[in-house]
Each structure stands twice: as C-alpha cells, then as structure tokens.
C-alpha positions as CSV (number, residue, x, y, z in Angstrom):
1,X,-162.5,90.5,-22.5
2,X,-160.8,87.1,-23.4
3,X,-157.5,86.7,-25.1
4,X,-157.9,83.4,-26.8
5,X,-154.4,82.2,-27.5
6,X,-154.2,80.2,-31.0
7,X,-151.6,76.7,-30.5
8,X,-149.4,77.1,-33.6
9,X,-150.3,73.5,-35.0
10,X,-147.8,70.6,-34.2
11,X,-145.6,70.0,-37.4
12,X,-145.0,66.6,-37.8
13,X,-141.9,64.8,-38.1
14,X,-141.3,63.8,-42.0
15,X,-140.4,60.1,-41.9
16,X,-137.1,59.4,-43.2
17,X,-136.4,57.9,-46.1
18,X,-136.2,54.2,-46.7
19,X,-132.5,53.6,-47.7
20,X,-132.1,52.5,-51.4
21,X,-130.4,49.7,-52.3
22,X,-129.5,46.1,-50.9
23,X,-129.0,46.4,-47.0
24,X,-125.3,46.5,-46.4
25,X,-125.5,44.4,-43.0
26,X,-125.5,40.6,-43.1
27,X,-126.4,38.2,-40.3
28,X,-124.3,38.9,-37.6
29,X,-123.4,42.5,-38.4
30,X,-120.7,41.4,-41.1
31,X,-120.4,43.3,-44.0
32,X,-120.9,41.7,-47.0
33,X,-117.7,40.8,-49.0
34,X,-116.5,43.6,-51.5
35,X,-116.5,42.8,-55.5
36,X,-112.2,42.4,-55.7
37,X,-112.8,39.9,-52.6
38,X,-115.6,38.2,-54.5
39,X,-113.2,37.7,-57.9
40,X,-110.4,36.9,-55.7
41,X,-112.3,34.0,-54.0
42,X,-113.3,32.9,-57.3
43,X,-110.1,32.5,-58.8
44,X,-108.4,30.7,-55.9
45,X,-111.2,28.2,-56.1
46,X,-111.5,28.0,-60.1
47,X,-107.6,27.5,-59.5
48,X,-107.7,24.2,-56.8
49,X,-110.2,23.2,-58.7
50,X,-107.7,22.8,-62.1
51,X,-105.7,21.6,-59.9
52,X,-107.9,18.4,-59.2
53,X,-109.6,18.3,-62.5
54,X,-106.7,18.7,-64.7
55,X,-104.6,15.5,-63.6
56,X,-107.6,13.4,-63.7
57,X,-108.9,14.4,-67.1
58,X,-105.2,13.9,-68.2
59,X,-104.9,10.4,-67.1
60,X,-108.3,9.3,-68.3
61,X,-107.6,11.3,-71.8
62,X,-104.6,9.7,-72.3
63,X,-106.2,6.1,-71.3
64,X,-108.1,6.6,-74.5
65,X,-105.1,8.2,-76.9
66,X,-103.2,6.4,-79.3
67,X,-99.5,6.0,-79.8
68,X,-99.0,8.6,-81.8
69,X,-100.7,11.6,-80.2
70,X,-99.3,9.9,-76.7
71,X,-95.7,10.3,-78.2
72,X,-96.5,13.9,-79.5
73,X,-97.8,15.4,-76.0
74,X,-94.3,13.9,-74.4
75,X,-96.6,11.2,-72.3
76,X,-99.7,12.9,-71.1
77,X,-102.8,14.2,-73.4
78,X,-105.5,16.5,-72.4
79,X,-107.8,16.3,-75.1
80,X,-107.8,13.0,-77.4
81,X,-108.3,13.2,-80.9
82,X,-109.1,9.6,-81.5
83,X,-110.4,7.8,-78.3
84,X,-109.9,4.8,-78.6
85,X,-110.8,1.6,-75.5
86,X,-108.2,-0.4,-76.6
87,X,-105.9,-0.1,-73.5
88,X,-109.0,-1.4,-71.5
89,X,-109.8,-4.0,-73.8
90,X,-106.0,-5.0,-73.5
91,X,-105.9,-4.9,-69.6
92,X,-108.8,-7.3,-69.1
93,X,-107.8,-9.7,-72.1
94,X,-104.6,-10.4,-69.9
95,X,-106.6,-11.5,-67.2
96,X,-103.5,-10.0,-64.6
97,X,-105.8,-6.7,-63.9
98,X,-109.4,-8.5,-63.5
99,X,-108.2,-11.3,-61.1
100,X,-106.2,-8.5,-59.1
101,X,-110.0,-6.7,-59.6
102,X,-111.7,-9.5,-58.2
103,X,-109.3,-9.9,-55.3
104,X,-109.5,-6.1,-54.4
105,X,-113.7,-6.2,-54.1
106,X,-113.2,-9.2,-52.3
107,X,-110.9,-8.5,-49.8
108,X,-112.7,-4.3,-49.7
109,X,-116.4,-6.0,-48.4
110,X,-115.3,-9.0,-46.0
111,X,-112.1,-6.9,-44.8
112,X,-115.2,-3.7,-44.5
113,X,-117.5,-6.1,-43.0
114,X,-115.3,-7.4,-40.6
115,X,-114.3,-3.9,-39.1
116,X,-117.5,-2.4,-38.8
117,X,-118.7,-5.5,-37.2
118,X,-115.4,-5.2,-34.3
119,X,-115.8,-1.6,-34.3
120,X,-119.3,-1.4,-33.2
121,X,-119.3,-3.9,-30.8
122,X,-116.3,-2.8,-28.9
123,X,-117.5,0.9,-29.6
124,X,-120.5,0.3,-27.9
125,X,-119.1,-1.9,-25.0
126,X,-117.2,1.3,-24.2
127,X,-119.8,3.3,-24.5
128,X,-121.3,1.9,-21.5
129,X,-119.6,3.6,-18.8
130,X,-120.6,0.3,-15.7
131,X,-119.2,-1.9,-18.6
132,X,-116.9,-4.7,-17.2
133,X,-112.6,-3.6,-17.8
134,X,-114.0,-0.3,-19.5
135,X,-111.2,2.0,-18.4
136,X,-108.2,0.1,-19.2
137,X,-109.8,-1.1,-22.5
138,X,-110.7,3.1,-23.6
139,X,-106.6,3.8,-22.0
140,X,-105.6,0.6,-24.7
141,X,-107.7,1.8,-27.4
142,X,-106.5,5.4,-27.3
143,X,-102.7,4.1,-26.5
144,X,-103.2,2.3,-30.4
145,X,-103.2,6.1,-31.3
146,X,-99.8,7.3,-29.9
147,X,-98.0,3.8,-30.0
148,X,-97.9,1.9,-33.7
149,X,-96.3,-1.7,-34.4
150,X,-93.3,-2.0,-35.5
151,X,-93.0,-3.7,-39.8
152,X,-91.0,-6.9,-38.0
153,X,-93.3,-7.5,-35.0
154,X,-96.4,-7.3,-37.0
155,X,-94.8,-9.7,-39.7
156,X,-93.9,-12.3,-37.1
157,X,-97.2,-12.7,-35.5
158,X,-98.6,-12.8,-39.1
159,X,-95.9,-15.6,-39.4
160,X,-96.7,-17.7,-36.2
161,X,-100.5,-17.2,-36.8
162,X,-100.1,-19.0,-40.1
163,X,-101.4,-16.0,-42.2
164,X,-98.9,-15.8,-45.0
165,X,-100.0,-16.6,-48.2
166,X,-103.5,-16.3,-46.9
167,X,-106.2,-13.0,-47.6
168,X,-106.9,-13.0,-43.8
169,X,-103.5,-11.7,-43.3
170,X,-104.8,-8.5,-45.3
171,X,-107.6,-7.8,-43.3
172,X,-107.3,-9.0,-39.4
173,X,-104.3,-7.0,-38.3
174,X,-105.9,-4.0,-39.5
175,X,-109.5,-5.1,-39.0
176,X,-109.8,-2.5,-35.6
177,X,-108.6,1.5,-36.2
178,X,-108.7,3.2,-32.6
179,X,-109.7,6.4,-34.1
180,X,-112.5,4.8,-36.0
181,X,-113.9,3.2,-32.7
182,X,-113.6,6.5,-30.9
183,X,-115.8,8.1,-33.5
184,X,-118.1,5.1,-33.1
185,X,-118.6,5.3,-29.3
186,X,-119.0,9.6,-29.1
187,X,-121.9,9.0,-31.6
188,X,-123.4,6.0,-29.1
189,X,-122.9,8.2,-26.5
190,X,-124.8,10.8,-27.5
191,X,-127.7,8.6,-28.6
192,X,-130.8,9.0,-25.9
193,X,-130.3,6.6,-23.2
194,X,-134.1,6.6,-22.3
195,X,-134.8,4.3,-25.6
196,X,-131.8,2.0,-23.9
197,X,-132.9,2.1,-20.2
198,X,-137.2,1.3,-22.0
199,X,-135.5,-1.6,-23.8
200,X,-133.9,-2.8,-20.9
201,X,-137.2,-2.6,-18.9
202,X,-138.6,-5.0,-21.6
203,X,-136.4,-7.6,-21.2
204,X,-133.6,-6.8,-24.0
205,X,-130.2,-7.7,-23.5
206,X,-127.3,-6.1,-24.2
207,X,-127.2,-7.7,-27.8
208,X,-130.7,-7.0,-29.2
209,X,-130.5,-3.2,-27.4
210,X,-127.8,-3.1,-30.0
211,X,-129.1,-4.5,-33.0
212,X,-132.9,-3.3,-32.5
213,X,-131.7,0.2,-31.0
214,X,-128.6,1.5,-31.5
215,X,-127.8,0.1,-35.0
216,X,-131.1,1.9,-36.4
217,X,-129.9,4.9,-35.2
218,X,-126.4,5.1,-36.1
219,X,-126.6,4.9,-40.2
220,X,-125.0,7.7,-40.7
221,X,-121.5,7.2,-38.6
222,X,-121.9,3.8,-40.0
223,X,-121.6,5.2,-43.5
224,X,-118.7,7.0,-42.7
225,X,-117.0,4.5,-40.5
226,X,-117.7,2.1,-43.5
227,X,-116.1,4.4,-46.3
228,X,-112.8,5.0,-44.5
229,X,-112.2,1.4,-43.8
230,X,-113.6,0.3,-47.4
231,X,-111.1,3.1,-48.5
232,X,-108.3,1.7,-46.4
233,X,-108.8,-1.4,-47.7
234,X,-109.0,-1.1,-51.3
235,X,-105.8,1.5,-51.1
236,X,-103.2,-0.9,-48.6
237,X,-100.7,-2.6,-51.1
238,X,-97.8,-2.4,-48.5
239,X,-99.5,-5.1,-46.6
240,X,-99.8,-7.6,-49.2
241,X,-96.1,-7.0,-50.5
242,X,-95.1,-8.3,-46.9
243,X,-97.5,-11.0,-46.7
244,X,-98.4,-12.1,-50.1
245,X,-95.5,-14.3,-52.1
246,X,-97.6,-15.5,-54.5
247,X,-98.4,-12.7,-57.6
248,X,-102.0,-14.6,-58.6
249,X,-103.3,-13.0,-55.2
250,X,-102.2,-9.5,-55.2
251,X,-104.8,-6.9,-55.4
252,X,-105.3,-4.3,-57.6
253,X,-103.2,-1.7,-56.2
254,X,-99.8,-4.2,-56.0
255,X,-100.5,-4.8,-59.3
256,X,-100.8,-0.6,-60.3
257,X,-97.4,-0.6,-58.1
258,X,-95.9,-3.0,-60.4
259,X,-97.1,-2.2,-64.4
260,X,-97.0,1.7,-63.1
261,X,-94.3,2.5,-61.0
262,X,-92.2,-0.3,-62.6
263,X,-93.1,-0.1,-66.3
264,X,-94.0,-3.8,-66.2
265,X,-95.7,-5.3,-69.1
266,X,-99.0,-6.7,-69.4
267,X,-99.6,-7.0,-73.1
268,X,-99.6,-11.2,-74.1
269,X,-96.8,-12.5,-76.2
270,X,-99.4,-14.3,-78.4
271,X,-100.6,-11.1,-79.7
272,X,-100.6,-10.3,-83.8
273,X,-101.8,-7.0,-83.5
274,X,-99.6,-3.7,-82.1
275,X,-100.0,-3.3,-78.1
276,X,-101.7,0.2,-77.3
277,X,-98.8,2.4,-75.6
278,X,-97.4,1.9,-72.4
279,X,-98.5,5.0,-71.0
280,X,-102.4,4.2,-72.0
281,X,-102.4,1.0,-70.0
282,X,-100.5,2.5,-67.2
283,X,-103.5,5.0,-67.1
284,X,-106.1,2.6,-67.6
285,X,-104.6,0.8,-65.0
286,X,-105.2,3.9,-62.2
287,X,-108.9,4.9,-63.8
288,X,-109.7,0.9,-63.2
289,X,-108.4,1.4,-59.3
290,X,-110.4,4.6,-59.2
291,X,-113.8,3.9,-60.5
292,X,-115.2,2.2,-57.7
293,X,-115.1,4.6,-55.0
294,X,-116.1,7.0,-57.3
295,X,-119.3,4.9,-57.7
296,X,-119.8,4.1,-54.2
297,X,-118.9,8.1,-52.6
298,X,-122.2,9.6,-53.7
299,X,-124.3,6.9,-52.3
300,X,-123.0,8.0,-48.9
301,X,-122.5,11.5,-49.2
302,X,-125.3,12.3,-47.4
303,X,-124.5,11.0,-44.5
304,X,-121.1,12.0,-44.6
305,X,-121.5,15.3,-43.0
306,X,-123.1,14.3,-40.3
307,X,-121.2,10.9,-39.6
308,X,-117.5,13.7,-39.8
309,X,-118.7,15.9,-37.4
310,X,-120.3,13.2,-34.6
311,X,-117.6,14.3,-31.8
312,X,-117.2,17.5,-32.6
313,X,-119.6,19.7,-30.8
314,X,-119.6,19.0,-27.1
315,X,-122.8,20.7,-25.7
C-alpha cells in the first residue's frame, strides 16, 4: 500500500508595500533639505536681495522726486509721489553730462576694441607652445600679475610718449590685463588642434588659422573678455584725473566724481525757472553712468557662464 505524501502548498511571499509619499533620497544619496532650512534659505536670499534692490530703487526714486519730498525723507526717497524727469532734462540741457556721455562710449568701444584685439593675438601666440620667445613672454605676462606700476612711473612714460591731454593715454597703458590674456589662451588651448593642424595642411597661416578658426570658436570667452574690459573702461576715472587737464574731455565717471562726491553744480546761471534739487541730479547723474551696462549685460549673459568658467576644469 502507498502512502502518498500531500506537499503543503508553497505560500508566497506578499510583496511589500510601495512606500507612500515623495522618495526621501535625492541624487547622490543627499537628503533633501528640511522645511526650517528651506525658509531659512529664503530669507537670507530675499534679504541680499533688499540689499541690492533697495539702494538702486532709492537712487532712481529719488532721480524723479521733487524738492520737497527730497527734503522731507532727509535726502533719499523710496517711493515718489510726483515723478518728475526734470533732473534729466536739466543734466543734458547743460551739455557738461552728454559730452562727458559721448566721451565715455567713445573711449569704452575703441579702448574695448583695442584690448580684445592685443589680447587675442598675444593669447594665441602663447597658446602655441613651438611659438618663437614663448616662455619668457607667459613668465612676463604672469609677472604683470604679482608686480604692478608704480602712479609716478606710469605718469612719466605717459609724459615722454606725448599722451597727456590726449584719449590714447586712457586706453593704451591699460589696453593688455595679464589675467584677461591668461583666460584667453586656456580657452585656445583647449580648442581641438586637429581643425588647426587640417588648416595648416591647406596652406593657412598663422593669421587666417586665427581669424577663420579660432575666432569662430571662441564667442563666448570673447564675450566675457569683452565685458570686463568694456567695464573697466567705462568705470576708470583715476586715469583721466592724472592724465586729462582739460575738464571738456573727462568722461562720465570724472564728471559723477566731481557734481557727486563734490556737490558741484551743474544747473546754468541763465536759468528763470527753480533748479530740481541737488540730490536729484546727483542721482540722475549715477542712473546716466549705469544704464548702459545694464543694456548691454543681458546681450552677453549667455555666454557669460561659459566664457567664467574656461580654465577652470582641468580634465
């Protein structure tokens, strides 16, 4: 007789329960922030933030008060009752502000021009390592970094280069920043060299590899390069209180320095009617010296990004 033996059946495992909720590991097995961190981080920033908006809404607010509501906030007004464009229409009547405008631009695209045109050519002459001098022109190039000329040496080959009095003396001493050009040549040097080396084999030079290949390439350090020397530029007042005697060629920001700083007036002695206040012009003044790189930023922000960080990832 058989004994048939009966397998208890095989009790399967319940699956376990999918977790509710949002997962509680993020990308890279970081927790994600708690709410107080949250709130705290968004009070620290709504805070710098105030801290950069405030000031500049002030100044532009009280560009557009009038005397009386400038004299009842003590000097600076947040909110303006009645704006008012006289102080602008004042500033450019006197013709002091719009020459000094003119003479800023002017001196901000030739003086830009200029250094992005030395910068990439000696940028890319070092970026060539079987370049003729190319050591001891990278060890003079990074030794602009650590040594800087003196106010009286700079002012007396100025002087025996004939360049008082004259715009160039604004823009060739300062025409080459070391930094700038090392910038310049990490982002050649990390362009491909096959496109240089086919070029070659075509019968380019040195000169049209640069123009037809490089140059294409390198918009975006050029953007940046560009901004912090049109920046430079339009911001230097120190060099044109040295080398500038004559007041009808001072740029904009030696004339901010003198109607700001030194409560000059600009309001015309012909005038019938009552001057806006001091204070509005003075602000005017400094939204006038703002404007424009406030217009020209976005237009390269795009590139900005990547034109910073060329350099700083060494793979």
């Amino acid at each position: 007789m058989s004994t048939t033996i009966v397998r208890p059946e095989a009790r399967s495992t319940p699956a376990p329960r999918a977790r509710r909720g949002r997962n509680r590991v993020l990308v890279g097995g970081m927790p994600p922030p708690s709410i107080a961190s949250r709130v705290l981080k968004a009070v620290v920033l709504t805070v710098l933030c105030a801290f950069v908006v405030v000031p500049f809404v002030s100044v532009v607010s009280t560009s557009l008060a009038d005397q009386a509501q400038v004299s009842q906030a003590g000097g600076f007004v947040l909110f303006p009752e009645n704006p008012s464009l006289r102080a602008y229409e004042s500033i450019f009547q006197g013709g002091v502000v719009t020459r000094a405008l003119v003479v800023s631009l002017l001196i901000t695209v030739v003086g830009t021009a200029v250094s992005l045109l030395c910068t990439a050519t000696l940028a890319y002459a070092l970026s060539r390592p079987d370049s003729f001098g190319h050591k001891p022109m990278l060890l003079t190039v990074l030794a602009t970094l650590l040594f800087a000329p003196g106010i009286i040496p700079m002012y007396l080959v100025v002087q025996q280069l004939g360049l008082l009095d004259s715009y160039w003396s604004l823009i060739l001493p300062v025409a080459v920043n070391g930094f700038n050009v090392i910038v310049m040549r990490a982002f050649f040097m990390g362009l491909p060299r096959e496109l240089m080396e086919a070029a070659r084999i075509d019968g380019a030079g040195e000169i049209a590899i640069l123009r037809m290949v490089v140059l294409p390439l390198s918009k975006a350090v050029f953007a940046v390069i560009g901004l912090f020397y049109a920046v430079s530029y339009w911001n230097a007042f120190f060099h044109a209180l040295l080398y500038l005697n004559d007041p009808t060629m001072w740029p904009l920001q030696l004339v901010v320095r003198t109607y700001v700083i030194q409560n000059a007036t600009l309001s015309d002695p012909l005038q019938t009617t009552a001057p806006p206040p001091t204070e509005s012009i003075q602000m005017a003044i400094l939204v006038i010296s703002i404007v424009p790189i406030l217009i020209v930023y976005p237009f390269l922000q795009k590139h900005f990004a990547k034109g910073v960080l060329t350099g700083a990832v060494k793979s």
